[in-house]
N, C-alpha and C positions, 0 to 999 in steps of 0.2 A: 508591458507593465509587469513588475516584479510582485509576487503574489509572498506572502505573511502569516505560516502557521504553526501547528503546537503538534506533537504528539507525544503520548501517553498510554500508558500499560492500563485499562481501566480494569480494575480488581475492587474488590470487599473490601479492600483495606486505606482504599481512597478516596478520594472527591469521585461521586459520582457522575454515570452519563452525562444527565439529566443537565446538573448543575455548571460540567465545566464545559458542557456545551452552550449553555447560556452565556455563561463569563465570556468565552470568547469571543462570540456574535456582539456581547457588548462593548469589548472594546475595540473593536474596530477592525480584527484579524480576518484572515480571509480562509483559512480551515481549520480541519480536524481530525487529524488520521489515527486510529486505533491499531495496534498490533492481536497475533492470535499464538494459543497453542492452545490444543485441546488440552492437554494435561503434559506432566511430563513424567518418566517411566522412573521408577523409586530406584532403579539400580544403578544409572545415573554412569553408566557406561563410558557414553560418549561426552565427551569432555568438553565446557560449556569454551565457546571463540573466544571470549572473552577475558578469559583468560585469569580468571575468579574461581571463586565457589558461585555458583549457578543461583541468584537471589529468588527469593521465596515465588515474586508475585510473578513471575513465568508460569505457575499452576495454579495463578490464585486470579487469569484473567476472565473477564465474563468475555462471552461470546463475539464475535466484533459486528454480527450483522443485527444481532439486537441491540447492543450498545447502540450504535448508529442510528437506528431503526428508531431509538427513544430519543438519540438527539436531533434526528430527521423533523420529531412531530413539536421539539421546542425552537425551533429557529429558522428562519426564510431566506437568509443568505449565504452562510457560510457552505463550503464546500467540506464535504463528509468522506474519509479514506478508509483504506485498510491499508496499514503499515507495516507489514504487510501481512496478505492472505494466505495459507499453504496451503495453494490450491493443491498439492500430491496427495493431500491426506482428505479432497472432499471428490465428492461424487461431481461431476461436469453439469448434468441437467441438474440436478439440484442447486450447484451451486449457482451457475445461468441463472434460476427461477428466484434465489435470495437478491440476484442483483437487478434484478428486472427489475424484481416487486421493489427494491431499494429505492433503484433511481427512479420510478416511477409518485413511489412517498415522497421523496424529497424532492419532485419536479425537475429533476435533472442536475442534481447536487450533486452525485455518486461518483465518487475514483475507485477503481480495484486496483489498488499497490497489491503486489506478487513476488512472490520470491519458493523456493523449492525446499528451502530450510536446510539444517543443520544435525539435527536430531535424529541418527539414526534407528535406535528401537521407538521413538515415540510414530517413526512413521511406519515399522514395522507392525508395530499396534495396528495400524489403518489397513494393513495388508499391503502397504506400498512399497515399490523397492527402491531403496535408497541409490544403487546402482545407475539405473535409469532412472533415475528424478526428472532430469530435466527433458528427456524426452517424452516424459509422462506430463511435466508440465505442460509444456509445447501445444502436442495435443488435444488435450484439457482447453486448451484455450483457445484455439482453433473450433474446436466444437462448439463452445459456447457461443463465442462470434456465428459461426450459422444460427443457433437458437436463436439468439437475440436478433437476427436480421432476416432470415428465411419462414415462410410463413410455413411451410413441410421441411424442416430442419433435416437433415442427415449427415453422419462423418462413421466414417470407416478407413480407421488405423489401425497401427500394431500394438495401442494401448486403450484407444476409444473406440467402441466399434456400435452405434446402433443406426437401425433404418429410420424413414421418417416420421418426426413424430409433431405433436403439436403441443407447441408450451407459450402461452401469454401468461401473465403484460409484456408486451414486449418494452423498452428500455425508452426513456424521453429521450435522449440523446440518439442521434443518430448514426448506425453502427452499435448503439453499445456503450457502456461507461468508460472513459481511458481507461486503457490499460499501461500502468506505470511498474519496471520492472527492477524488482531493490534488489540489486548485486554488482559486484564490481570486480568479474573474472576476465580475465583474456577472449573466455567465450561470449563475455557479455554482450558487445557489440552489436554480433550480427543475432541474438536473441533477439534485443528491443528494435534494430531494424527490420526483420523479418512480421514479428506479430504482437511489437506493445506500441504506443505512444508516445510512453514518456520514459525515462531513466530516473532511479532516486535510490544515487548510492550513498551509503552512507559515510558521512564524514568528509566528500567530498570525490573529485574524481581521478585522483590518482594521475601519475606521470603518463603523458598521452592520451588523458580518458577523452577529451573533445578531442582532437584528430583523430584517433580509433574510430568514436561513433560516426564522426562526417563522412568517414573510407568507408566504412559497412554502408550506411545510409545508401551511397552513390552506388556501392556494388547491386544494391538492392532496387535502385530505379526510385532513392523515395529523396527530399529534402530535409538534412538535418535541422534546417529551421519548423519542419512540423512537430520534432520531439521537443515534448516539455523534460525539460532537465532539474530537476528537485535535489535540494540539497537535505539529507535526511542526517539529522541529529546536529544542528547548527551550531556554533558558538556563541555566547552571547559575546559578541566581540564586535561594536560595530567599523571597524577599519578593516575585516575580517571578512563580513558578511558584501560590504562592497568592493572589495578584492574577488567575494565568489560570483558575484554579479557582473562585474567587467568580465570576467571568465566565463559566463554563457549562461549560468544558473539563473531561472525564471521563479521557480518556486522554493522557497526557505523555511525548514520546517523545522524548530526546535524542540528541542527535548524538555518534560515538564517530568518533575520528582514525584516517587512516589514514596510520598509525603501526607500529611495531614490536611484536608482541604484549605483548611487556614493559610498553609506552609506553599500548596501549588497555587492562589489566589495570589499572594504574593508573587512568586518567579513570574506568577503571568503577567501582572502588572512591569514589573522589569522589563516581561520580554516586548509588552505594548510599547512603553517608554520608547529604549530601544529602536522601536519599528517606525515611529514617530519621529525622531530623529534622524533616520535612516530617507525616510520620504521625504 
């Protein structure tokens, strides 16, 4: 079954947690994923993908695991994201212990979307090297997986390195929240084969992205049928959206403006419509 959801930059300057966490649970969608950056560096160096001027509300976002956390405690069914997390710029046990304590609040709600970002001084802010990003993610998320499943935790890398320790709650889910990884490089493949879940590139997945993943999969001893494939910043386009679903995509997750609650209550309503005709 194909899965129906939103995601959103939540800042000051919009529809709150709270509220378009409700909205969505009420019309019938099936999540909710949040983006992160702790701030972003005023010199503004590194030049936004985008390929714009770098919009305001990238430093104007609240937190994603308290966002969450508030729309954890308004709603019983939808499923709750990070859209993703950069895990390079957070501490592993800590971060582990936001996500336990997460999916534990929302009884098993919880996705951690991941990605290494973009941003090179905002992660140098963090102390992180942008260089090895991805092998700091790597590890980062290796570690965590033993926290959330080992009950004397331990990982000793060339990035993560402590002996064993003890961190509950540990996670409802079993193993750990999916781990869904947003990127769409050459290297991607054997990433999410080796240690995520799910894939959620955005826009879609590029010339050979399903046969890439299926050859990594097999190299790695796993079935691409266990990766959830998310299609991250969707069109509202429905001949579009089931063009990406003959195509392998299980999860659809569109993008909502930031806009004036009024203004995102609206597109939501569209994107419900839509979804409804779709089913």
């Amino acid at each position: 079954m194909v899965n129906f959801g939103v995601e959103i930059f939540p800042t000051d300057q919009t529809i709150q947690p709270v509220a378009i966490a409700k909205a969505v649970e009420e019309r019938g969608l099936d999540s909710l994923f949040f983006p992160e950056h702790t701030h972003i560096p005023v010199s503004r160096k590194t030049p936004f993908p985008g390929g714009t001027d770098l919009p305001d509300w990238y430093w104007r976002t609240h937190d994603p695991f308290v966002a969450l956390t508030a729309a954890a405690a308004v709603t019983s069914r939808i499923k709750l994201g990070t859209g993703i997390c950069l895990v390079i710029e957070r501490d592993p046990i800590t971060l582990a212990k936001e996500c336990a304590s997460l999916d534990v609040i929302s009884e098993g709600r919880f996705i951690l979307g991941i990605g290494a970002g973009w941003n090179v001084e905002e992660m140098e802010n963090h102390g992180a090297s942008y260089k090895h990003r991805w092998a700091i993610v790597r590890e980062k998320i290796l570690a965590m997986k033993q926290i959330w499943t080992e009950d004397e935790a331990e990982f000793h890398g060339e990035h993560v390195d402590f002996d064993p320790i003890w961190s509950w709650p540990k996670p409802v889910q079993a193993g750990g929240p999916p781990v869904w990884l947003g990127a769409n490089s050459k290297w991607t493949f054997d990433r999410v084969a080796e240690y995520c879940d799910g894939w959620m590139p955005i826009g879609g997945s590029g010339s050979g992205g399903m046969s890439n993943l299926k050859a990594a999969c097999e190299k790695r001893g796993r079935d691409v049928n266990d990766i959830t494939i998310a299609l991250f910043g969707a069109p509202l386009d429905a001949d579009n959206i089931k063009g990406r679903i003959d195509q392998g995509f299980d999860e659809i997750l569109f993008g909502l403006p930031q806009s004036s609650p009024d203004e995102v209550l609206a597109q939501l309503d569209k994107i419900a419509d839509l979804v409804e005709g779709i089913r």
